[in-house]
DRENFI-431114 format. One line per field, with one value per residue (C-alpha): residue in three letters; x, y, z. Coordinates in steps of 0.25 Angstrom, whole numbers, m for minus. Layout:
BEGIN
res = [Ala, ...]
x = [X, ...]
y = [Y, ...]
z = [Z, ...]
***
This chain:
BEGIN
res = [Unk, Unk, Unk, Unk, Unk, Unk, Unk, Unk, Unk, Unk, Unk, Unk, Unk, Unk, Unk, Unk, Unk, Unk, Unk, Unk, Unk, Unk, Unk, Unk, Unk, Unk, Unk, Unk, Unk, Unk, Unk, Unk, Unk, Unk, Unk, Unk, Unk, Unk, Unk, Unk, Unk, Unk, Unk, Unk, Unk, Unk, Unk, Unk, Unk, Unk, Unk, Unk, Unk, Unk, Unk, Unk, Unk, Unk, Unk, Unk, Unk, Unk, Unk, Unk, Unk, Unk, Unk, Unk, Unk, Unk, Unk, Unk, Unk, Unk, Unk, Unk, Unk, Unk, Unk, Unk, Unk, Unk, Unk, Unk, Unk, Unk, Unk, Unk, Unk, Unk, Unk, Unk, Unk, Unk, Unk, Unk, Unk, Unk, Unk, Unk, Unk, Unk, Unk, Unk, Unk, Unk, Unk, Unk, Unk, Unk, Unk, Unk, Unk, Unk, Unk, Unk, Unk, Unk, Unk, Unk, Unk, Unk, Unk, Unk, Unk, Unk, Unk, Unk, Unk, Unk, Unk, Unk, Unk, Unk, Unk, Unk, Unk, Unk, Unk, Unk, Unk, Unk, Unk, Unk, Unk, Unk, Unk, Unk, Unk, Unk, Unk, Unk, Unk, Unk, Unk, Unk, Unk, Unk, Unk, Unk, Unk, Unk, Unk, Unk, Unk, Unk, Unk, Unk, Unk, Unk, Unk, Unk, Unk, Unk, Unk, Unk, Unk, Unk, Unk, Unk, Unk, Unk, Unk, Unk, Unk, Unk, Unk, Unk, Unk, Unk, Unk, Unk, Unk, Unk, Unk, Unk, Unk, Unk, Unk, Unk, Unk, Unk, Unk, Unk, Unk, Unk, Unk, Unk, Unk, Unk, Unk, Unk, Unk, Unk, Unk, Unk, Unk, Unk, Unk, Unk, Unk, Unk, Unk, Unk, Unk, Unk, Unk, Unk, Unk, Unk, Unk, Unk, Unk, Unk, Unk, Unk, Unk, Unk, Unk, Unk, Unk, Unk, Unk, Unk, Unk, Unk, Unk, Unk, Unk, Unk, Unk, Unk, Unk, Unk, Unk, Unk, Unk, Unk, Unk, Unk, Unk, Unk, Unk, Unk, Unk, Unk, Unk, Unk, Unk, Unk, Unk, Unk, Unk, Unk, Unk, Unk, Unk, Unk, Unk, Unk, Unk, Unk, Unk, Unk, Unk, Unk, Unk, Unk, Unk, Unk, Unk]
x = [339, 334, 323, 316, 314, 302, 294, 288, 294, 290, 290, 304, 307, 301, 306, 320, 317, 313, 325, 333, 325, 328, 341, 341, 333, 345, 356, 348, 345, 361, 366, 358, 362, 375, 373, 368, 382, 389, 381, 380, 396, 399, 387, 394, 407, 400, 394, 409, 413, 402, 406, 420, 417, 407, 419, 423, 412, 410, 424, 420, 408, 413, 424, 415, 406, 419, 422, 408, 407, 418, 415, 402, 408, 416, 409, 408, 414, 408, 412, 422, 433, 425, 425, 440, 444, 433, 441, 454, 450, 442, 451, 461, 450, 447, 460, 459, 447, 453, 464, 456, 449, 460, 468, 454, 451, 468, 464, 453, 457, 469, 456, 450, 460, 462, 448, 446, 460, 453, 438, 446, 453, 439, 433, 444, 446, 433, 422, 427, 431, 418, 411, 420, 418, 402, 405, 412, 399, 390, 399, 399, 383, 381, 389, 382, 368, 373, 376, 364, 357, 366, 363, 348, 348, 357, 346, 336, 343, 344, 331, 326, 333, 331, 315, 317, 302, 303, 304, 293, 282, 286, 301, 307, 317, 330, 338, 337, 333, 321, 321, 312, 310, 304, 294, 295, 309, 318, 329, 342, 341, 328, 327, 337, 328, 316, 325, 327, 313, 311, 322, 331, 339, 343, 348, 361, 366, 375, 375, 371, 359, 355, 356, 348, 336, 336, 337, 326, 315, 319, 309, 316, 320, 318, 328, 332, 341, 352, 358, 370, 378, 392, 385, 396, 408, 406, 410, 410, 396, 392, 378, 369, 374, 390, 395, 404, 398, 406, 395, 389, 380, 384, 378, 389, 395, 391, 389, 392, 391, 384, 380, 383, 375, 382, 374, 378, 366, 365, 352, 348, 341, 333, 344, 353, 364, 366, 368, 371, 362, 357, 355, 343, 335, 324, 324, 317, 324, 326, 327, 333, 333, 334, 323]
y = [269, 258, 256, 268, 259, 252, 267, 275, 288, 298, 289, 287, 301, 306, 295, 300, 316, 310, 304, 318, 324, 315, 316, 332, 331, 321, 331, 344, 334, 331, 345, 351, 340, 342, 357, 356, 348, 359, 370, 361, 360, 375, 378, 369, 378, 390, 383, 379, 394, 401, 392, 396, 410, 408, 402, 416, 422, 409, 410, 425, 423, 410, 419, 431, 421, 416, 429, 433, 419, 421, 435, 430, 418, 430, 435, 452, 454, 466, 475, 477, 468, 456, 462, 468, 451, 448, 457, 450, 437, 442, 450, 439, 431, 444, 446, 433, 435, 445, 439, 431, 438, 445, 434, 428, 443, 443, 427, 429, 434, 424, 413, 419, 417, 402, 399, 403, 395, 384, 386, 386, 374, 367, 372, 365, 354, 350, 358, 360, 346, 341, 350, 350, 334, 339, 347, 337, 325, 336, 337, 321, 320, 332, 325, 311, 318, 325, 312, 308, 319, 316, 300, 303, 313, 305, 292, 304, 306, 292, 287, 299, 296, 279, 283, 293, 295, 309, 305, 312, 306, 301, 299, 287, 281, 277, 277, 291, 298, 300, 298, 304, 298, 308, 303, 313, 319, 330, 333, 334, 347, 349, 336, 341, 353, 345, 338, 350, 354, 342, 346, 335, 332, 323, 311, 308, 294, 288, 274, 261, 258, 271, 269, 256, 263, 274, 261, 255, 266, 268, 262, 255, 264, 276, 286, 296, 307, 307, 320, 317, 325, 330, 342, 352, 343, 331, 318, 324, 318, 326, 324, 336, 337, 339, 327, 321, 306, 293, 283, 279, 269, 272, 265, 258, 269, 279, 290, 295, 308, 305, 317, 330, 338, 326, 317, 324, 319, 307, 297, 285, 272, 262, 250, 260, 265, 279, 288, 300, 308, 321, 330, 339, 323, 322, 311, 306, 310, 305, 317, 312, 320, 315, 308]
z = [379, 374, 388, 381, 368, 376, 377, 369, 362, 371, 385, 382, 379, 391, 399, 395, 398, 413, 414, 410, 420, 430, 429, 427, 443, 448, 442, 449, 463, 464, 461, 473, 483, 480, 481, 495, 499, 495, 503, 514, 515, 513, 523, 534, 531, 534, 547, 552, 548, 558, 569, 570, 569, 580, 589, 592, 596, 606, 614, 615, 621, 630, 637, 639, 648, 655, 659, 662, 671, 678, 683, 688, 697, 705, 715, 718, 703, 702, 717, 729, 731, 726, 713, 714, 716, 702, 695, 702, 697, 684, 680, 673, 667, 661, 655, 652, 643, 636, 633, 627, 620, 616, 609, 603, 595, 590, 587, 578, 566, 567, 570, 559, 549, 555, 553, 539, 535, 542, 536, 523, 524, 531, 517, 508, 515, 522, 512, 501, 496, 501, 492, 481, 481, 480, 469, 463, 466, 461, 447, 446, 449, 438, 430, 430, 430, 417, 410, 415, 407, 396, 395, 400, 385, 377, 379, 375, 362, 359, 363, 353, 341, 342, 345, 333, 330, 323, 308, 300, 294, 281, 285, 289, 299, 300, 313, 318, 305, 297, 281, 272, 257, 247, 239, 228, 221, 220, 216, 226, 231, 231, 238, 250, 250, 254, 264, 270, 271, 281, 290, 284, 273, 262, 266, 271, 272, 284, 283, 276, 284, 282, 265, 267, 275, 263, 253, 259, 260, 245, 235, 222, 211, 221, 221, 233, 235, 244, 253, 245, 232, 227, 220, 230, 224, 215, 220, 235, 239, 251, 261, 263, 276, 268, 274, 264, 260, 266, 265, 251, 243, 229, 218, 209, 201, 209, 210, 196, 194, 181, 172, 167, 177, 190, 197, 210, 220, 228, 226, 234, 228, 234, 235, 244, 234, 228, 216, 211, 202, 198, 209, 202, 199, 206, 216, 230, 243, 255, 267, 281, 297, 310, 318]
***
């Protein structure tokens, strides 16, 4: 990611959608090669199935020239006693062609069968495990272009949110989130409202160096509401997102609850620690989203 640093916003954005293209073009690019292995293996099975059909019809039509050869290397074959000793000496090659013949049409059902079980076995051994091993290459390719994809979109996310350059005019930043500091005061819960109305909401604090970047955008004396309160169950301090609160920068003794009415809202001052007071004072508030 951090190459992208040296470029512009949008050049690095748009350098990094080429790059999931690219890669989206070398996924599709090795699908279809492999593809055209495997149609090419099944097409050679089909080719070495025709040929051994065809074998048949080939011995066929060599015997029927045989006979038709020798019949005319004998003189007179066709009248008087010349013909009587063709059909003398023709008459067991005949029988013998038909003998033939005979034994080839009670074979080839038996051949038949034979040739299938063999063809099946040529298909397990000899073409289906080169194309289950293609199957297998075109899995592992899919699988490397998909974590391509995925590191290709992950480096998009991440160059987005360090670029972050969406914060509002008027809003500050911090990280990957935008602060914005009233300048006028509410009270609590009509200061959540106005969150609210900016597609945000009061803010929520997660750690120290976010309570220090509050700290230091607060002038002195300034006072800002928190998206913090007990008012569902006293003592139970709660964010406006209803996580319960682990983190805290109470002041010392607090908070206190002091009051009849209950001081049931949190507030943030200028050095960082917080207090509870009146949740209907009216006080500055500080609204945060993501960038």
């Amino acid at each position: 990611v951090l190459p992208f640093l040296a470029l512009s916003p949008e050049r690095a954005i748009a350098l990094l959608y080429m790059l999931l293209a690219l890669t989206f073009v070398l996924f599709m690019a090795l699908t279809i090669v492999n593809l055209r292995r495997v149609s090419a293996a099944w097409e050679a099975l089909e080719q070495a199935r025709m040929r051994s059909e065809n074998s048949h019809t080939t011995v066929w039509h060599n015997l029927s020239e045989v006979q038709r050869a020798l019949e005319s290397q004998i003189p007179g074959a066709g009248s008087g006693e010349m013909g009587s000793k063709a059909e003398f000496f023709l008459l067991p090659v005949s029988q013998e062609v038909e003998n033939v013949r005979w034994k080839m049409t009670r074979c080839e059902a038996e051949c038949r069968t034979e040739l299938s079980d063999r063809l099946r076995v040529l298909e397990e051994r000899d073409t289906l495990e080169p194309v289950l091993r293609q199957l297998a290459e075109v899995k592992q390719e899919q699988s490397r272009a998909s974590a391509l994809l995925d590191t290709a979109l992950e480096q998009t996310r991440s160059l987005s949110e360090i670029l972050c350059t969406k914060c509002p005019a008027g809003w500050q930043q911090f990280a990957k989130t935008c602060y914005f500091f009233s300048t006028t005061k509410k009270p609590w819960l009509a200061a959540k409202q106005s969150c609210h109305d900016f597609n945000a909401h009061l803010v929520i604090v997660d750690t120290e160096q976010e309570n220090k970047f509050l700290a230091n955008h607060i002038m002195k004396d300034r006072v800002f509401w928190l998206g913090l309160t007990d008012k569902e169950s006293e003592s139970k301090w709660q964010w406006v997102n209803g996580r319960s609160l682990s983190l805290s920068f109470w002041n010392s003794g607090e908070p206190n609850n002091l009051g009849q009415q209950g001081e049931d809202c949190a507030t943030i001052y200028s050095s960082g620690l917080w207090n509870d007071v009146l949740c209907s004072s009216a006080e500055a508030w500080i609204c945060e989203r993501s960038c």
